[in-house]
C-alpha positions in Angstrom: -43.0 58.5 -22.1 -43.6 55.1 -21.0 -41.4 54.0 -23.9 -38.3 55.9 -22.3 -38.7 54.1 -18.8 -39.2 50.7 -20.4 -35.9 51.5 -22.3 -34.4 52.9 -18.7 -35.7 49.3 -17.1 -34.4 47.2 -19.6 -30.7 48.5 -19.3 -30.9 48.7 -15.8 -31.9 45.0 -16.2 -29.4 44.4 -18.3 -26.8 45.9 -16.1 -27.8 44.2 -13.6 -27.9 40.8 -15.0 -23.9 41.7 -16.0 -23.1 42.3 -12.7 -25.0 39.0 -11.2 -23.2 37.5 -14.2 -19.6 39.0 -12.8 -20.3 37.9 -8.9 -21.3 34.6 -10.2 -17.8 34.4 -11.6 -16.2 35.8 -9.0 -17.7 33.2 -6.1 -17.0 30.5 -8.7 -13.3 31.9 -8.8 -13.5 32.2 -5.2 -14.0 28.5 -4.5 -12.0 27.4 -6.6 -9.3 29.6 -4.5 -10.5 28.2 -2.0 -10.1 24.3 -3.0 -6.5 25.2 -4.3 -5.3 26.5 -1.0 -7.1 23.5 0.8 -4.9 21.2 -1.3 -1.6 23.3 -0.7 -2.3 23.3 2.7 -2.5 19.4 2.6 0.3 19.2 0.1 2.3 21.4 2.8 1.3 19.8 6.1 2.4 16.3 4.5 5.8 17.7 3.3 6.3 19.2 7.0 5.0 15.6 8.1 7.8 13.9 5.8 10.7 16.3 6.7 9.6 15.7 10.6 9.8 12.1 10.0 13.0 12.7 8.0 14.5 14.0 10.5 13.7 11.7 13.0 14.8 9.1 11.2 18.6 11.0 10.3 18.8 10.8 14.6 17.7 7.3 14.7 20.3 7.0 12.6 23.3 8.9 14.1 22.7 7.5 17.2 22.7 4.4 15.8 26.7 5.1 14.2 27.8 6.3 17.1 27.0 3.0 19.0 29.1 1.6 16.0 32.0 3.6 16.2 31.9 2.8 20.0 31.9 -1.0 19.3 34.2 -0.7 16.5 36.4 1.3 19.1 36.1 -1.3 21.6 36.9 -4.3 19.3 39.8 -2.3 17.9 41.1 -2.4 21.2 40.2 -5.7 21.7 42.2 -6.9 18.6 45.0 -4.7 19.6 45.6 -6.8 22.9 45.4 -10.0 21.1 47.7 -8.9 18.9 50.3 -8.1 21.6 49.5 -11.5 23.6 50.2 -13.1 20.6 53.3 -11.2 19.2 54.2 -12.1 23.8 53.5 -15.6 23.0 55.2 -15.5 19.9 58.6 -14.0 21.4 58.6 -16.7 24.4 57.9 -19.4 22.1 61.3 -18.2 19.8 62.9 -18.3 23.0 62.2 -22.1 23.9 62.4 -23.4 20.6 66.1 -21.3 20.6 67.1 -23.3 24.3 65.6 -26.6 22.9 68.2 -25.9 20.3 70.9 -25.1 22.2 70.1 -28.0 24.8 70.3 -30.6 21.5 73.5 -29.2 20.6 74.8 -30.4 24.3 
């Protein structure tokens, strides 16, 4: 009978040894798991760190338009007084050069 039980211990063993075998792969699989979500987490905290800074940078930048369009504005107006002082100047100039000419008529 002894024969049976050392047949008994040796699949029991066996079965044993299988299933060490299988939670060996399982905690290997398990850190490995593990180490890949580590690096997505990383992978995602830097992509939210580059969209923040993305956006920080697209209202740097708006803001920084808008103060152009302001002093585009501002010089448009600018240029648009010039322009009528000059076209003033312009008409009174016309004006004396016309009585010059009438006075060397005289």
């Amino acid at each position: 009978m002894k024969k049976k039980t050392t047949k008994k211990v040796t699949k029991q063993d066996s079965k044993k040894s299988l299933l060490n075998d299988a939670v060996n792969d399982i905690n290997k699989e398990l850190n490995n798991l593990t180490k890949e979500k580590g690096s997505l987490k990383k992978q995602i905290s830097n992509l939210d760190s580059g969209v923040d800074n993305a956006r920080r940078l697209e209202e740097e930048l708006k803001k920084k338009i808008a103060r152009l369009l302001e002093r585009e504005a501002r010089l448009a107006k600018r240029k648009s007084m010039a322009q009528t002082k000059i076209d003033k100047l312009s008409d009174r100039l016309n004006k004396i050069n016309k009585i010059k000419g009438e006075i060397s008529d005289l």
